[in-house]
C-alpha positions in Angstrom: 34.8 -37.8 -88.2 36.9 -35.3 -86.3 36.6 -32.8 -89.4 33.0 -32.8 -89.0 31.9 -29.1 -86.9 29.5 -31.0 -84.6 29.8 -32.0 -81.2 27.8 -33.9 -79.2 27.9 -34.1 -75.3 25.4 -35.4 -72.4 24.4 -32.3 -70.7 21.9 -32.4 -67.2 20.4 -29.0 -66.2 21.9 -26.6 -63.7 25.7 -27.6 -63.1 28.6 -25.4 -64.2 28.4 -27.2 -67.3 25.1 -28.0 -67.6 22.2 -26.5 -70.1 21.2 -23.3 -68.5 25.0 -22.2 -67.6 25.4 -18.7 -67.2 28.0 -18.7 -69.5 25.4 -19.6 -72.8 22.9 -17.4 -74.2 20.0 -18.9 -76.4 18.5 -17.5 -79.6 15.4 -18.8 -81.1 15.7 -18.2 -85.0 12.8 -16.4 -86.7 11.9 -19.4 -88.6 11.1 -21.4 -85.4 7.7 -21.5 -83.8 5.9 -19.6 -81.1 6.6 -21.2 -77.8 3.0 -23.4 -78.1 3.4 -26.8 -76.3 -0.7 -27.4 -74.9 -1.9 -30.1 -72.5 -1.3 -33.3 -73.8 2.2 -32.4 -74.3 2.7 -30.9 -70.9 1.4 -34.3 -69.5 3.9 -36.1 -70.7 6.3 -34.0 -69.9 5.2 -34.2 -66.0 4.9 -37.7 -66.3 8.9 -38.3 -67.0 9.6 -35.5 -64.7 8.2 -37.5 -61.7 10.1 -40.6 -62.8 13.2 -38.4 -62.0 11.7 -36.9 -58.8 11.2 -41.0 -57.7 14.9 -41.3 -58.7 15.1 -42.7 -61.9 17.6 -41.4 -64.5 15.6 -40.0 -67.1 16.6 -39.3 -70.9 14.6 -36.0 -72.5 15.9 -36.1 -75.9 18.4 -34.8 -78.5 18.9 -30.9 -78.2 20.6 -29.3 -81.2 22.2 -25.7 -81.7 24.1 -24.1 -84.3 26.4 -21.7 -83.5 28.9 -19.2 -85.4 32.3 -20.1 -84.3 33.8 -22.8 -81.1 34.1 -19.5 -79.2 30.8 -18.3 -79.6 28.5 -18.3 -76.6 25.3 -17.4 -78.1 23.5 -20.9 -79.6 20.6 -21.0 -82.3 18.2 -23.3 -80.8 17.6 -25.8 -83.9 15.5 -28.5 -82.0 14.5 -28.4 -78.5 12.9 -24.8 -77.8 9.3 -26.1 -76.4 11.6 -28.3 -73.9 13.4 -25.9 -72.9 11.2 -23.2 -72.4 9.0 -26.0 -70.5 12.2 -26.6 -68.0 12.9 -22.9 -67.2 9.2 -22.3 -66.2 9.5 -25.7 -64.4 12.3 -24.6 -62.5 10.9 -21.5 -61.5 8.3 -22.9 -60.0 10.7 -25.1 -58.0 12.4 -22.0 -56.9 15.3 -21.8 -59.0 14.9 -19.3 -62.0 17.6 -19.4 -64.9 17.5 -15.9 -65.8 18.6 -14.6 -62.4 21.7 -12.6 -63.7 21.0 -13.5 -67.1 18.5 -11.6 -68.4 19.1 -12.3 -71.9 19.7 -16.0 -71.5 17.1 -16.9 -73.7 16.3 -14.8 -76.8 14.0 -14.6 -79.5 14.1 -13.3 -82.2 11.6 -11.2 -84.7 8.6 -12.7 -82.2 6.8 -9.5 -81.9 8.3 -9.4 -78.1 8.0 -13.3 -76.9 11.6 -13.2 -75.2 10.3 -10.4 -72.8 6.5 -12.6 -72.6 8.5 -14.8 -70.7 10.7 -12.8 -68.3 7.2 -11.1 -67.3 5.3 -15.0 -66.8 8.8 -16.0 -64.8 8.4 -12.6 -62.5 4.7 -12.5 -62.2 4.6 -9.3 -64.3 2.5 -10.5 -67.1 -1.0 -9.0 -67.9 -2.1 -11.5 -70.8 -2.8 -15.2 -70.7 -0.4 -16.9 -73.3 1.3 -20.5 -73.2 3.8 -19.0 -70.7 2.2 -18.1 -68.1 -0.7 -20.9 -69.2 2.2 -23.4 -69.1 3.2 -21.8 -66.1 0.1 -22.2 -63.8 0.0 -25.8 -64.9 3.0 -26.5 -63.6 2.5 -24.8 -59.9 -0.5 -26.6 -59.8 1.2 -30.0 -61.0 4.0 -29.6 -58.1 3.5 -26.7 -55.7 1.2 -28.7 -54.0 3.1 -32.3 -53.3 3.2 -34.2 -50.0 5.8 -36.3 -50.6 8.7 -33.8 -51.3 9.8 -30.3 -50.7 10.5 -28.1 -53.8 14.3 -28.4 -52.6 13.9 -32.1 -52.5 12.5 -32.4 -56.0 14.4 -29.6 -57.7 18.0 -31.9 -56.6 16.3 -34.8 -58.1 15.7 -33.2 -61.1 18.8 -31.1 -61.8 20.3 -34.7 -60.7 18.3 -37.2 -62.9 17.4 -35.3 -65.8 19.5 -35.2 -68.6 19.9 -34.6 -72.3 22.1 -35.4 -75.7 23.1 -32.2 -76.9 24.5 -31.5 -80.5 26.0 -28.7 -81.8 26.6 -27.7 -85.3 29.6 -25.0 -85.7 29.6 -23.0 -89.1 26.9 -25.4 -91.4 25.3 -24.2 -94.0 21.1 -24.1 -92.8 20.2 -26.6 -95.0 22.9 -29.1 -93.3 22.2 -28.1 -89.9 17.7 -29.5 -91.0 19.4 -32.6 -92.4 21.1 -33.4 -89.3 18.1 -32.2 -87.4 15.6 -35.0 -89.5 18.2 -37.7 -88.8 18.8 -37.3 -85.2 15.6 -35.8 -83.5 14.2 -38.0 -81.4 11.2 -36.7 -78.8 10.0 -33.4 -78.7 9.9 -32.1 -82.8 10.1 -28.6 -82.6 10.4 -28.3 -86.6 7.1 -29.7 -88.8 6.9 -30.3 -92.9 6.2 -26.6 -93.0 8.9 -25.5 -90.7 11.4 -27.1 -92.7 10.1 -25.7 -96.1 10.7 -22.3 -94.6 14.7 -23.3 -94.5 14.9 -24.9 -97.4 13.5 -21.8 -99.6 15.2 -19.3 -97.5 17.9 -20.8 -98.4 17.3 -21.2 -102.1 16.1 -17.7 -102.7 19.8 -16.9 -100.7 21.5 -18.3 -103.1 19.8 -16.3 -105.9 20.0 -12.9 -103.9 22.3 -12.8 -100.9 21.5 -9.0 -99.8 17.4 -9.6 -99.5 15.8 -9.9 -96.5 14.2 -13.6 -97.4 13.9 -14.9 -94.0 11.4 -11.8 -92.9 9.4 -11.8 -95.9 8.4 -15.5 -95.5 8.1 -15.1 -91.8 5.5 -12.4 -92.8 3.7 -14.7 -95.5 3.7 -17.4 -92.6 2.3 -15.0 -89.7 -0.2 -14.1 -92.2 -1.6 -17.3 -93.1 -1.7 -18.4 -89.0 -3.4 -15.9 -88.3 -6.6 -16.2 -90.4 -8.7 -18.9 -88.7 -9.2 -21.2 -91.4 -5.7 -21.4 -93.2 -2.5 -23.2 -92.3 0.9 -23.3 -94.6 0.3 -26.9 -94.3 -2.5 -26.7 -96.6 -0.7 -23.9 -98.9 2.1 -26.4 -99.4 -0.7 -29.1 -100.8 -1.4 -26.2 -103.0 1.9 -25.1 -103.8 2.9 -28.7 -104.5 -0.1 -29.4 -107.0 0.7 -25.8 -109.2 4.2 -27.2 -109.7 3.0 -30.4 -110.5 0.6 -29.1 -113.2 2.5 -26.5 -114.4 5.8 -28.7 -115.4 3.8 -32.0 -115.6 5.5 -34.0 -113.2 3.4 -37.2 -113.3 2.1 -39.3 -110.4 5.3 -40.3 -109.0 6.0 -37.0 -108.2 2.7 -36.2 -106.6 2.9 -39.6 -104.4 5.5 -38.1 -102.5 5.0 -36.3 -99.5 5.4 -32.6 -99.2 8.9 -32.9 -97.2 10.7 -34.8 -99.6 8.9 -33.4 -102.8 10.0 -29.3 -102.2 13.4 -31.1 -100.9 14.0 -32.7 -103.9 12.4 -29.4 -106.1 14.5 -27.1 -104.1 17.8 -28.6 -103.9 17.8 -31.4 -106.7 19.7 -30.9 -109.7 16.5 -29.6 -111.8 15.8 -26.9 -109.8 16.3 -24.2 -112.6 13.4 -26.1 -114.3 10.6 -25.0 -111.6 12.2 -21.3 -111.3 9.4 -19.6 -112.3 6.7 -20.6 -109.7 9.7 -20.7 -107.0 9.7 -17.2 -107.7 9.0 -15.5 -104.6 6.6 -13.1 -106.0 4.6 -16.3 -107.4 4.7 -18.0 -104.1 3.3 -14.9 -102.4 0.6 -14.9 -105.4 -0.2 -18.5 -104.8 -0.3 -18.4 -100.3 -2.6 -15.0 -100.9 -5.0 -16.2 -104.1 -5.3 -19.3 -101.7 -5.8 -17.1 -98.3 -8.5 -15.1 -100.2 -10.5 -17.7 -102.0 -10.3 -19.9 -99.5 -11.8 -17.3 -96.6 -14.7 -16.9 -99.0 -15.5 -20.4 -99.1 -15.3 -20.8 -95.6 -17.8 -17.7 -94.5 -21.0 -18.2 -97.1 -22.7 -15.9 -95.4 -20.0 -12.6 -96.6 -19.9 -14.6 -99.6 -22.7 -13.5 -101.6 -21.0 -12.0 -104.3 -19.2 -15.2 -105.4 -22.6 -17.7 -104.8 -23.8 -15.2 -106.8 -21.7 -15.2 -109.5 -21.9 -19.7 -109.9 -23.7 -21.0 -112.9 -24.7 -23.6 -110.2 -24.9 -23.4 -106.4 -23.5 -26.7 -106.1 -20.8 -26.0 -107.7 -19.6 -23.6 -103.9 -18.8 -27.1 -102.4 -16.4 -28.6 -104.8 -13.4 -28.3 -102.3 -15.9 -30.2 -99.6 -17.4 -32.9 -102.5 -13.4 -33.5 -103.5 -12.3 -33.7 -100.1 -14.7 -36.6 -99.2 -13.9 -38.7 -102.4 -11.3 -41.3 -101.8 -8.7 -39.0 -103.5 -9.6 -35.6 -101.0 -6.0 -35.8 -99.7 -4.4 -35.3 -103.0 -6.9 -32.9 -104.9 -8.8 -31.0 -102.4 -6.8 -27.9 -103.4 -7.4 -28.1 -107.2 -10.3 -25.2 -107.6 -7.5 -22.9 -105.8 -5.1 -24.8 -108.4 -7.2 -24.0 -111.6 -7.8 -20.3 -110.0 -4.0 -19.7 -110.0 -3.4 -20.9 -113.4 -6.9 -18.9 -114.9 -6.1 -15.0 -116.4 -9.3 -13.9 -115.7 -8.7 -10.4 -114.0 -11.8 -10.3 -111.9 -11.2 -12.1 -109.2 -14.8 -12.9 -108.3 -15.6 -14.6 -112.0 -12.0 -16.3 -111.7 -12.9 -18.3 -108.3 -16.7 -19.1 -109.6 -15.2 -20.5 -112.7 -12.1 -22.5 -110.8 -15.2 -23.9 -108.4 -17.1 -25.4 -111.9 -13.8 -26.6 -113.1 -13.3 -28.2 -109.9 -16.9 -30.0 -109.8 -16.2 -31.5 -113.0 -13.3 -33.4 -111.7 -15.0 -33.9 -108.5 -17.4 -35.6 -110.7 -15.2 -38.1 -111.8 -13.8 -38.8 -108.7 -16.8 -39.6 -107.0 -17.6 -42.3 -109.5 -14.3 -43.5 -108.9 -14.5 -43.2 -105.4 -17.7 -45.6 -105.8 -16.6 -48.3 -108.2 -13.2 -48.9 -107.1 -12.9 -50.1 -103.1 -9.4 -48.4 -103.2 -7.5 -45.9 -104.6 -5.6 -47.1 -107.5 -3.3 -45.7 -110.1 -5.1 -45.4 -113.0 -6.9 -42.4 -111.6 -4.0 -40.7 -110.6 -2.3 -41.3 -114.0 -5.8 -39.9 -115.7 -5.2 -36.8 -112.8 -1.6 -35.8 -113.7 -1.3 -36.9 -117.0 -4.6 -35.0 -118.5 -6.6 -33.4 -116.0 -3.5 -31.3 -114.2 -1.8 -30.3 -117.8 -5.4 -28.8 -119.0 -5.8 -26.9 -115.6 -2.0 -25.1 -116.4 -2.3 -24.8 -120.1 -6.4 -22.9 -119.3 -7.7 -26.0 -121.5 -11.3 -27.4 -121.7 -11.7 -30.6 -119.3 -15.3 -32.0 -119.7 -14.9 -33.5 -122.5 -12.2 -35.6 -121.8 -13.6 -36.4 -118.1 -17.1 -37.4 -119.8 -15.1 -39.6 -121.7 -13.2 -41.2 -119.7 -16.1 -41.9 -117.4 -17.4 -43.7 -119.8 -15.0 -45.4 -121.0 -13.7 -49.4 -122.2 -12.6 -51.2 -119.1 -8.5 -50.4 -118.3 -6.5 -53.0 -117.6 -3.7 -52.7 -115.6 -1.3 -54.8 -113.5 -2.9 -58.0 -115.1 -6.5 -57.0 -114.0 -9.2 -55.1 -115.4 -11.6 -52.0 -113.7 -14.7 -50.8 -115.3 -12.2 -46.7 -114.8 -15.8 -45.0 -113.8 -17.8 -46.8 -115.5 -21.7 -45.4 -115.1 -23.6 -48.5 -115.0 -20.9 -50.2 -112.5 -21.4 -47.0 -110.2 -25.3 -47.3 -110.4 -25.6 -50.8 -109.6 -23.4 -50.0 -106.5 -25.4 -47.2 -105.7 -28.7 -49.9 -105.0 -27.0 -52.8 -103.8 -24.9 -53.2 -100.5 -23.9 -49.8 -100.3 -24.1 -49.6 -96.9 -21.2 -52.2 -96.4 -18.7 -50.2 -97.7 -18.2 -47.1 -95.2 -16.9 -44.8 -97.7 -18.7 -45.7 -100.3 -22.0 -45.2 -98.4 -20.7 -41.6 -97.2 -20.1 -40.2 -100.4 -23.3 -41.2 -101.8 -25.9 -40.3 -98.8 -23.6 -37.0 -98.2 -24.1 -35.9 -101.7 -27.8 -37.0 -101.8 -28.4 -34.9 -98.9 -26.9 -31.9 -100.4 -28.8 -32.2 -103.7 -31.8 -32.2 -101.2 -30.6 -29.1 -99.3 -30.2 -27.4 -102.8 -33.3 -27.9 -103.8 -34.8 -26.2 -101.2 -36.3 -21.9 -101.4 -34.4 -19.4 -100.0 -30.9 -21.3 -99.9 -28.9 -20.3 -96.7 -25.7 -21.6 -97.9 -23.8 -21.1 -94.7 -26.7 -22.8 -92.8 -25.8 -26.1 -95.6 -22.5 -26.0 -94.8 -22.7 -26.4 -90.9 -24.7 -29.0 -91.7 -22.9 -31.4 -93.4 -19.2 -30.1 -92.9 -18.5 -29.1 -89.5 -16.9 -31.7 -88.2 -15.4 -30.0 -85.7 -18.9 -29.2 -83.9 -20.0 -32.5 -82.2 -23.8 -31.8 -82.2 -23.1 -31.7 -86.3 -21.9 -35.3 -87.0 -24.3 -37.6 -88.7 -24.7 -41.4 -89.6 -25.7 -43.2 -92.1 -29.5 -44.4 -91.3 -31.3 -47.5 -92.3 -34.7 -46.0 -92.8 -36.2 -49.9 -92.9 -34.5 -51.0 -89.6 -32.0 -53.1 -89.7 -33.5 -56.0 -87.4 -36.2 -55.5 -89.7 -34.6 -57.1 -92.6 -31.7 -59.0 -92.0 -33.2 -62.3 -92.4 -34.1 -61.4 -96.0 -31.9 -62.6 -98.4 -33.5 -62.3 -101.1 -33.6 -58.2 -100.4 -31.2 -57.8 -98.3 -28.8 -56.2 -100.7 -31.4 -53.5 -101.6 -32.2 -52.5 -98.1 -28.2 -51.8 -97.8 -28.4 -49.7 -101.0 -29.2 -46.0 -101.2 -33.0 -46.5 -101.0 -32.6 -47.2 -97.6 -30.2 -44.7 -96.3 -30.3 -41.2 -95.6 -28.2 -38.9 -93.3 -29.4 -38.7 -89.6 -28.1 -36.5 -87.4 -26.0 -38.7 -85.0 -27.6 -38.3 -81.8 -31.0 -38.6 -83.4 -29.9 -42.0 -85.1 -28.7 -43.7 -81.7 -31.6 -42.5 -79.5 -34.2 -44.1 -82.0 -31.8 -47.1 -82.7 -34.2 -50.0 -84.9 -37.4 -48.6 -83.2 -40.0 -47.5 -86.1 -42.0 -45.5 -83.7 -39.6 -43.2 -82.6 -38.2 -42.8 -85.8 -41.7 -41.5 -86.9 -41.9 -39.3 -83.9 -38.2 -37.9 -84.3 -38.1 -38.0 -88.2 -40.1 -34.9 -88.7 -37.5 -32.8 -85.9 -34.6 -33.6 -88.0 -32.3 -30.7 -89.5 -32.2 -32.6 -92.8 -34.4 -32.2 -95.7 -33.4 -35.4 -96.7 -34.8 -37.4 -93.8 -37.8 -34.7 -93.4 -39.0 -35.8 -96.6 -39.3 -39.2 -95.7 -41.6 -38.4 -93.0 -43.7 -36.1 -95.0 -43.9 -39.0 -97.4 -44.4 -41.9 -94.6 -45.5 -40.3 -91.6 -45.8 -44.0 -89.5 -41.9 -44.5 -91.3 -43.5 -48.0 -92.8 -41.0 -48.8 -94.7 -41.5 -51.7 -96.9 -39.1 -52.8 -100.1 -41.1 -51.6 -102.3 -40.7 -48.4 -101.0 -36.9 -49.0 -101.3 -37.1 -49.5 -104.8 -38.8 -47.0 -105.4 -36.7 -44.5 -103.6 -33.1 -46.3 -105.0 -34.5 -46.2 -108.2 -35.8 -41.5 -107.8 -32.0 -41.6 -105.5 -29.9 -43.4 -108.4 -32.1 -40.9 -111.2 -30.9 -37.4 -109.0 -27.1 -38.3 -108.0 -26.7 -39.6 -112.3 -28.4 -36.6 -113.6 -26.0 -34.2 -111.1 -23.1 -36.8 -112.0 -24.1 -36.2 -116.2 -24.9 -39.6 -116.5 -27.9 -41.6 -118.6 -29.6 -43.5 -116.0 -29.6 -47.1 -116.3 -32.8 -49.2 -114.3 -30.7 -51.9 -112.6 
């Protein structure tokens, strides 16, 4: 153990020895994060501070460095930064500020000035809100004003009580220096799935070209992709890992894994030369921009009309939604950006309009898989990798082979047999006891309701989209309505499978739903104010909302008829 370059100490704030010594300057590395801890972590934080304040000895975590040499005095904060930066505003506002004499004691590095953003929150210089001084005013407000104690008082108790476990790594390789980051980091991660990738390909495109400036260029690709309001990396890594799955056909197994260990194992395993050519960093800039661009269209309909006008079907602009609400969203949500990166159409317009009907194909499939089977299961994901994925990289036709596999013999695996998609399984679900399966019904009434929408004159596509996905707006969440109330029919057994089917339920906007509860008159007072054409309809049709099971039939029967024809199904009268 003693050859190992780590060491490992317990370190308290403020003493000779301490964290914020005046021998120590801290760097944080370009690949970190912007200082960005927000409320709910600062409560916490506050929380174990006043345990310490009370007099209780209070742990805060594993803090881990890396430095050059045992001499150097200047540490690369690994894990700990938002902490930190937390404690030297915190003890400011106690009256005892770190930097005093130490200007430079805490660096940053290649963040467009955030090293000096701090110095200006600590001496009251700053003009801009930011988490500094945010972080900062939180704080005087959390202990400027306590009865109980002096700042003195609680400033001893903390530079007293407080106390850490630091580690520091001398000499390691980046790579090592993550690994012992993922096995020891306790509280405060600084360092998410996407933070990590960031090392781990810096340092594999090091080892390919020592004298290029990697770390900057990905920093760039990362500041570039945070800044546009509906992108992450986190979703450029699902893409990222789905090209590399299709392009070498890597099977299921491969795409179980999460994104951490799966560009772990592709970037450092002993196959590595095998996926060179989408590692490539030009490739991976080609892949986070194709998927900044397309995916900035998709968001804004309404500066979008040269790609809704370039679909064969309007539908066919909500794949990535439709995919995303399917029981298999989490794994395939990026595929039309998938298919668009693999596609050699030049024009970029006609290359996303044909990735999005690509994409509703699948989406079709999935969605009658998300309906007969109550959980995901492997035979989907084999069908997925095995054909659907190789296709997508190879530019080969897929709707033949969906069609058919929708329709297809029952599969039997692990001893049991499904009906893999089969259409008349899927349409007797569709009329009976729907509504006790929540996903099931929420696929079905969501995608009813955006046939409905799309059948409308004079499509506002953006005005669709806030409709049924923005769940982020509160006064936009819906619920599944029972159109025949509930406390209607529950004592009929006889039909009380077909008033939980899809002739029963429609979307309802959520507040609407709970003020009218089982009551038939207010539903026929507050039916015709709804946003939705779906449940508009039904009052046009039944203005007094009598809704009796023939009326159910009739609609499961026109319901089951629109979702098979959009699905390419022959409708089967159950």
């Amino acid at each position: 153990m003693s050859n190992i370059p780590m060491d490992t100490k317990v370190k308290y704030l403020c003493d000779e020895d301490g964290i914020f010594n005046k021998e120590r300057k801290y760097v944080v590395p370009e690949y970190q994060r912007d200082y960005s801890w927000g409320e709910e972590q600062l409560k916490s934080f506050v929380e174990s501070v006043r345990r310490a304040i009370d007099g209780e000895k209070v742990f805060m975590g594993t803090v881990q460095y890396a430095r050059e040499n045992n001499i150097d005095t200047v540490y690369d904060i690994i894990d700990g930064q938002q902490r930190m930066t937390t404690f030297i505003l915190l003890l400011k506002v106690l009256g005892h500020d770190v930097t005093k004499g130490n200007n430079d004691i805490f660096k940053i590095k290649n963040f467009n000035g955030n090293d000096q953003k701090l110095l200006d929150a600590l001496k009251g210089n700053s003009s801009e809100q930011n988490k500094y001084v945010e972080n900062l005013k939180y704080l005087q407000a959390e202990f400027e004003k306590n009865d109980d104690k002096s700042k003195d008082e609680m400033l001893n108790a903390i530079i007293k009580n407080i106390y850490f476990v630091e580690l520091i790594t001398t000499g390691m390789s980046l790579p090592d220096v993550v690994g012992i980051f993922n096995t020891i980091n306790t509280t405060g991660l600084d360092l998410n799935c996407t933070d990590i990738f960031k090392l781990r390909y810096y340092d594999y495109l090091h080892k390919q070209n020592k004298d290029e400036q990697w770390m900057s260029k990905i920093c760039k690709i990362y500041d570039d992709i945070n800044d546009t309001e509906f992108c992450n990396m986190s979703h450029v890594l699902d893409m990222y890992k789905l090209c590399l799955v299709a392009k070498y056909n890597l099977k299921w197994e491969k795409l179980s894994m999460g994104n951490e260990a799966f560009f772990e194992e592709i970037l450092t395993g002993r196959e590595t030369k095998k996926f060179k050519d989408i590692l490539n960093f030009d490739e991976f800039e080609k892949i986070v921009y194709l998927y900044k661009d397309f995916h900035t269209m998709l968001c804004r309909p309404n500066q979008s009309t040269e790609l809704i006008n370039a679909l064969k079907n309007k539908i066919d602009f909500f794949a990535t939604n439709l995919i995303w609400e399917t029981r298999y969203g989490w794994r395939y949500w990026t595929l039309p950006f998938v298919i668009a990166y693999f596609d050699k159409e030049e024009n970029k317009i006609i290359k996303y309009a044909n990735a999005l009907s690509k994409a509703m194909e699948v989406t079709k499939y999935l969605i009658v898989s998300s309906v007969n089977y109550d959980k995901v299961i492997n035979p989907v994901h084999t069908f997925m990798c095995n054909d659907i994925l190789e296709k997508i990289a190879t530019n080969g036709e897929i709707t033949d082979i969906i069609k058919t596999n929708i329709r297809e013999t029952p599969y039997k695996w692990d001893r049991e047999e499904y009906p893999l998609a089969n259409e008349k399984e899927f349409q007797k679900r569709l009329q009976k006891e729907l509504f006790y399966n929540a996903k099931r019904s929420f696929i079905v009434c969501q995608l009813s309701a955006l046939l409905d929408e799309l059948n409308e004159d004079n499509l506002d596509m953006a005005l669709i989209k806030s409709k049924l996905y923005n769940w982020k707006d509160k006064s936009s969440r819906y619920d599944m309505e029972h159109i025949c109330p509930q406390n209607i029919f529950k004592n009929d057994k006889e039909n009380i499978a077909v008033f939980n089917g899809i002739g029963n339920l429609v979307v309802f906007e959520q507040d609407k739903n709970r003020s009218v509860k089982d009551d038939k008159l207010k539903k026929s007072e507050v039916y015709p104010t709804s946003k939705y054409v779906s449940v508009k309809q039904i009052a046009i049709q039944n203005p007094n909302i009598d809704w009796t099971i023939d009326d159910v039939r009739k609609r499961a029967k026109k319901e089951t008829k629109k979702i098979s024809d959009f699905l390419g199904l022959d409708y089967n009268e159950v």
